[in-house]
BAPA-450430 format. One record per residue (C-alpha): residue number from 1; residue in three letters; x, y, z. Coordinates in nm, 4 decimals. Each point is the difference from the previous one (the first is absolute). Layout:
<recs>
REC  pos  code      east     north        up
REC  NUM   Ala         X         Y         Z
...
</recs>
This chain:
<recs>
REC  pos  code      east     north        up
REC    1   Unk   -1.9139   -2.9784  -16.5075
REC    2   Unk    0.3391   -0.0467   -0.1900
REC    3   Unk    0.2691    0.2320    0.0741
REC    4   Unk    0.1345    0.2044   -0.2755
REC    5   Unk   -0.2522    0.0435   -0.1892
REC    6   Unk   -0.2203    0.2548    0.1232
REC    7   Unk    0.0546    0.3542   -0.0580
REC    8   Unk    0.0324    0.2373    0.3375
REC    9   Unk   -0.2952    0.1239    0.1262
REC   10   Unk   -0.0161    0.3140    0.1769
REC   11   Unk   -0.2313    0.1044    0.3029
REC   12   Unk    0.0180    0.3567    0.0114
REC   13   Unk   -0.0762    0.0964   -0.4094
REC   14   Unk   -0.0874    0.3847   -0.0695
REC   15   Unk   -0.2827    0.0108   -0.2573
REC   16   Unk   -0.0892    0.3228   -0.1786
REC   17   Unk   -0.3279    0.0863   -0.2011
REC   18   Unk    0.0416    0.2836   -0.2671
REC   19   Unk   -0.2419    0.1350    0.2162
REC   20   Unk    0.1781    0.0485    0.2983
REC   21   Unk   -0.0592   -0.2518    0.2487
REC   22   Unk    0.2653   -0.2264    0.1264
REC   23   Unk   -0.0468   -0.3507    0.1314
REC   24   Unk    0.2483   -0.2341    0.2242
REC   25   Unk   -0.0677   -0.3278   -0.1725
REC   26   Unk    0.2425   -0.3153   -0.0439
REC   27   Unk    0.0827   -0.1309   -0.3113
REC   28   Unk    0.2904   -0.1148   -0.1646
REC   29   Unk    0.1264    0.3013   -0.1993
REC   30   Unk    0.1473    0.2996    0.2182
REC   31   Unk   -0.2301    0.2901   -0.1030
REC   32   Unk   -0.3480    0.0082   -0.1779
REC   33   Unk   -0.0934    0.2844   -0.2222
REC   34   Unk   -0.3843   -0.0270   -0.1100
REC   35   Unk   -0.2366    0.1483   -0.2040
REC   36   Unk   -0.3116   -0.0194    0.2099
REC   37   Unk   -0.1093   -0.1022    0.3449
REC   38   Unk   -0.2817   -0.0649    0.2054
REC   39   Unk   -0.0182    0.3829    0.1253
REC   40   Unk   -0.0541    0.1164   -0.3942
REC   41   Unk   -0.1341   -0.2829   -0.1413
REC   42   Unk   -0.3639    0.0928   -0.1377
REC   43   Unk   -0.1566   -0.3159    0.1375
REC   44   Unk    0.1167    0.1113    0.3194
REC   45   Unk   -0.0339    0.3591   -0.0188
REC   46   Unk   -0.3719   -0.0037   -0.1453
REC   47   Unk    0.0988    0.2005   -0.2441
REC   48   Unk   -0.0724   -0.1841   -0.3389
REC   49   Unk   -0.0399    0.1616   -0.2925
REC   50   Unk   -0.1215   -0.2242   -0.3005
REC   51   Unk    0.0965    0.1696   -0.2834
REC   52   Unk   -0.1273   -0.2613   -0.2574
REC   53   Unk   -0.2745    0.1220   -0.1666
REC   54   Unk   -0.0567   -0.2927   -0.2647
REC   55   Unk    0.0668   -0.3525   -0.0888
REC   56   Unk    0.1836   -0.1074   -0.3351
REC   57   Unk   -0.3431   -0.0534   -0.1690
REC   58   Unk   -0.1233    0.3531    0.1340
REC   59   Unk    0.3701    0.1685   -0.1560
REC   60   Unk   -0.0456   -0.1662   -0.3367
REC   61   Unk   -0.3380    0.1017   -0.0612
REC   62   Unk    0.0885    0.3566    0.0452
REC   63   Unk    0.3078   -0.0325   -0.2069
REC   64   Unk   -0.1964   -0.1016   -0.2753
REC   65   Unk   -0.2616    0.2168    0.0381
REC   66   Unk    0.2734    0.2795   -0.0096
REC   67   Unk    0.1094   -0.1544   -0.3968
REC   68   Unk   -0.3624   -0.0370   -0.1324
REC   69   Unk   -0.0506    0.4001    0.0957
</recs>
């Protein structure tokens, strides 16, 4: 590797979920603030809720149904 040109990497990172959880990681930035982890994620959790209840065709056709009434 060349010298100089790396940026410091540090072993013993604190990562915190806006749920909670913390994480020891190493990375290359001091602390880690994020929005979701692996403990609230809903592929993880098995908690999925699809809220879709339409594709772009399905949306249109009741928007124009709505203007023709």
């Amino acid at each position: 590797m060349k010298k100089n040109i790396h940026p410091d990497y540090f072993s013993d990172v604190t990562a915190r979920c806006s749920c909670g959880s913390v994480y020891k990681i190493g990375s290359t930035k001091e602390a880690l603030e994020v929005e979701i982890c692996a403990k609230c994620h809903p592929f993880y959790t098995g908690k999925e809720k699809n809220i879709d209840k339409g594709g772009q065709v399905q949306k249109f056709r009741e928007r124009l149904a709505k203007k023709r009434k």
